[in-house]
C-alpha positions as CSV (number, residue, x, y, z in Angstrom):
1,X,0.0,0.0,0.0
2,X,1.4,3.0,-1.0
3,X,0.0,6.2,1.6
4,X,-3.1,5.1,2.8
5,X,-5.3,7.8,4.0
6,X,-8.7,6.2,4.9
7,X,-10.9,3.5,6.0
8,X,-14.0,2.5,6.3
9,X,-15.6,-0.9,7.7
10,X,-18.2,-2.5,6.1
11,X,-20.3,-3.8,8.9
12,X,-22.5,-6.8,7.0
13,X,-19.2,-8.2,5.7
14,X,-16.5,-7.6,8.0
15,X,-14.5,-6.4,5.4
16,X,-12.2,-3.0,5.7
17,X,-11.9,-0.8,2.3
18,X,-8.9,1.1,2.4
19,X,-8.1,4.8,0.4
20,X,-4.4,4.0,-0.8
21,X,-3.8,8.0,-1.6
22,X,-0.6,6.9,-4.1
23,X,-1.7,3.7,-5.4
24,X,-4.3,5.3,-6.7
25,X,-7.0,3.0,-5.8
26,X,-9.1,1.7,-2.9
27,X,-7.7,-2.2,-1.8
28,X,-11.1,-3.9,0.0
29,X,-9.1,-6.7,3.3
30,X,-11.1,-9.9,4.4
31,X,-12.8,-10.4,7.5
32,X,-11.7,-7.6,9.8
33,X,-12.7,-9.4,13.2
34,X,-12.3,-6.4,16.7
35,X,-10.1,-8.8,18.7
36,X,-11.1,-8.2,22.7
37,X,-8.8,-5.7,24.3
38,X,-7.1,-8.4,26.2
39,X,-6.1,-10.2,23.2
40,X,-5.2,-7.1,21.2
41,X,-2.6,-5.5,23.7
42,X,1.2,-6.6,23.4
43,X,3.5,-5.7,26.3
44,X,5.1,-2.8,24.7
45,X,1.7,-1.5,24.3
46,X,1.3,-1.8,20.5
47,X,-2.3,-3.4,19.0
48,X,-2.9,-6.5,16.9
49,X,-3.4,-5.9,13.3
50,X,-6.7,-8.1,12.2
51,X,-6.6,-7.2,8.7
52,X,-7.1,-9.6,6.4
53,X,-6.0,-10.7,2.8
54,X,-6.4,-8.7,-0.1
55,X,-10.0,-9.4,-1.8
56,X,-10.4,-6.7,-4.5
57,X,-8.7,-3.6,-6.1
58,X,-11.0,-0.7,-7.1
59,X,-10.1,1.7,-9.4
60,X,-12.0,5.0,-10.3
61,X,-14.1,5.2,-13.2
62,X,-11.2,6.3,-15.5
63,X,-8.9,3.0,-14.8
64,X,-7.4,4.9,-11.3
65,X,-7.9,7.3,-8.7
66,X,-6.1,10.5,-8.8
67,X,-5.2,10.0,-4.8
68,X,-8.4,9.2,-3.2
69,X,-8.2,10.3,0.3
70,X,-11.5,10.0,2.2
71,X,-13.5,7.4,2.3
72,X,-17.4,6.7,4.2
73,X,-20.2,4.4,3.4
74,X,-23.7,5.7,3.6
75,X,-27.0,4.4,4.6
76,X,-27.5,2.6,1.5
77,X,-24.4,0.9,2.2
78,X,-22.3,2.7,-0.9
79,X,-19.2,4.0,-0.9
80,X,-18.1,7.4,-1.3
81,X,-14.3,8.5,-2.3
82,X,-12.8,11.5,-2.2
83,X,-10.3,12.1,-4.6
84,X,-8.7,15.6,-5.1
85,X,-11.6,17.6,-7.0
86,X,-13.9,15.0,-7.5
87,X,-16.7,12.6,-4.9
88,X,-17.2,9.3,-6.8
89,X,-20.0,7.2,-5.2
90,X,-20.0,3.4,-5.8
91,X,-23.0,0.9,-5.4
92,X,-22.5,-2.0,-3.0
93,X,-22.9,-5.6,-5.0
94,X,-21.2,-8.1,-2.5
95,X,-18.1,-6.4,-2.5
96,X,-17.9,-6.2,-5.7
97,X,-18.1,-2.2,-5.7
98,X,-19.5,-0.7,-9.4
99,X,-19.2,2.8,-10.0
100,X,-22.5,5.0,-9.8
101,X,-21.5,8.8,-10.3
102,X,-19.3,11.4,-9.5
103,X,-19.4,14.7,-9.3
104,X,-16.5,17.7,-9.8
105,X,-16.4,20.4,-6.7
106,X,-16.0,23.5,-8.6
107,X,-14.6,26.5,-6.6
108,X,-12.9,29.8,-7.1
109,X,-9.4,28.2,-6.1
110,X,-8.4,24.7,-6.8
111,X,-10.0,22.3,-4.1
112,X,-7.6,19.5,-2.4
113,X,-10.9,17.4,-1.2
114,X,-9.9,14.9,2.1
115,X,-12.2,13.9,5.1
116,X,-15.7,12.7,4.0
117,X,-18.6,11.7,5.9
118,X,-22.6,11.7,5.3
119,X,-25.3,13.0,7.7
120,X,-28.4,10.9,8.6
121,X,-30.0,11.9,5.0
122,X,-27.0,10.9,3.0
123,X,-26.2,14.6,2.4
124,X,-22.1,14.7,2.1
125,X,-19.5,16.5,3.6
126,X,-16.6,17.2,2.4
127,X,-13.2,18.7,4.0
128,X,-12.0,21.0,1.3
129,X,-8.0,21.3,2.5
130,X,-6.9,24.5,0.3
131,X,-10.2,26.8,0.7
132,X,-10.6,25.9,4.5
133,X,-14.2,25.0,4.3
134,X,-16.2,21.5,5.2
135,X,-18.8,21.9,2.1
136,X,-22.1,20.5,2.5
137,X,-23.9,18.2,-0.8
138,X,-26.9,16.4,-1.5
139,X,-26.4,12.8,-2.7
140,X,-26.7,14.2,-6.4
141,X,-24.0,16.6,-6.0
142,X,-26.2,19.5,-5.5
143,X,-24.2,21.8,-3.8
144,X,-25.6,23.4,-0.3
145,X,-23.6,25.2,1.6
146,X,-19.8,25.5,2.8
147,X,-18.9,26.1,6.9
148,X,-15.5,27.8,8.1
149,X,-12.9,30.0,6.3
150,X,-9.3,30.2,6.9
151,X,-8.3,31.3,10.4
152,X,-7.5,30.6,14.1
153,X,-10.9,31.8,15.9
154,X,-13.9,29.4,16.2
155,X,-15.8,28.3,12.9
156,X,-12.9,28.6,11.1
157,X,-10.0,26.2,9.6
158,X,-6.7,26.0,8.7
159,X,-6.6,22.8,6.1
160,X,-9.4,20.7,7.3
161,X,-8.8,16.7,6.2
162,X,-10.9,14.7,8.5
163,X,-14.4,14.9,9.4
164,X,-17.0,12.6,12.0
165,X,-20.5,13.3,12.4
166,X,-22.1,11.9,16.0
167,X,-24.7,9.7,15.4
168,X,-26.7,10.6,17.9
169,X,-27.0,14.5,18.0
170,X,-25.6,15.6,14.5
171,X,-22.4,17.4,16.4
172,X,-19.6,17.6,13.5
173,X,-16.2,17.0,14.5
174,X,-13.7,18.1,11.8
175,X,-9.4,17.8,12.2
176,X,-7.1,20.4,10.5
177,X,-4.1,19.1,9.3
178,X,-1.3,22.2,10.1
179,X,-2.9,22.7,13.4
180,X,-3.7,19.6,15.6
181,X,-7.0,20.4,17.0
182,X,-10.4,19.5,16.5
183,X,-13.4,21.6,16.2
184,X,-16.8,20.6,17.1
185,X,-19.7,22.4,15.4
């Protein structure tokens, strides 16, 4: 794996699909199985790796991925990428991901898309590095609205690459990359 940059778990197989940033593709590991926290702990403190074997490769539409870099799975149980200036969306078949749609984020400045995560109506959210924004989409692309600027004080972001939504209240949690700190919105 060349720079892997995210994960995501799919829950009904077990399986683990991995961003691999300069591959260029996304690499899907068998059987990911949480070992219990007794098992999992070494003496010098380091965890147990329970990823499996290689199942598939996944390239974008266009043969590869121009360094995918965040990666979520919705309620419908697809896959979305994110992949510099682009969101690609794949459907689900038994692992066997196909390739749905995509659609380009089109801003002022050149976008350097990362973090991605979807909301509780499969709107998405993207973490826009080089405009310092989290932009908001509907599952068609649609654009919504952006969050943040560039800056220090609170509601803004200096290069934004991951993103978590809480499940249970909708709170957005969102990583900058140059400074270590999260926000919560």
């Amino acid at each position: 794996m060349k720079e892997p940059s995210g994960i995501a778990w799919i829950k009904e197989s077990g399986n683990l699909v991995v961003a691999n940033s300069l591959g260029h593709c996304l690499t899907i590991h068998k059987g990911y199985k949480a070992p219990s926290l007794q098992d999992s702990i070494y003496e010098n403190n380091e965890t147990l790796s329970s990823c499996g074997e290689l199942v598939n490769v996944i390239h974008g539409p266009t043969t590869t991925f121009f360094n995918p870099t965040g990666i979520c799975l919705n309620s419908k149980n697809q896959l979305i990428v994110t992949s510099e200036q682009e969101v690609y969306i794949f459907d689900n078949e038994a692992n066997n991901f196909k390739f749905i749609r995509s659609f380009k984020v089109n801003n002022i400045y050149t976008s350097s898309l990362h973090g991605v995560a979807v909301d509780s109506f499969d709107n998405i959210l993207v973490c826009d590095r080089k405009n310092h924004v989290v932009s908001l989409f509907k599952e068609d692309g649609s654009f919504l609205h952006s969050i943040g600027r560039e800056g220090n004080k609170a509601g803004f972001f200096q290069s934004p690459t991951g993103i978590l939504l809480d499940p249970i209240d909708g709170g957005i949690f969102v990583v900058n990359f140059f400074k270590l700190f999260i926000k919560l919105f």
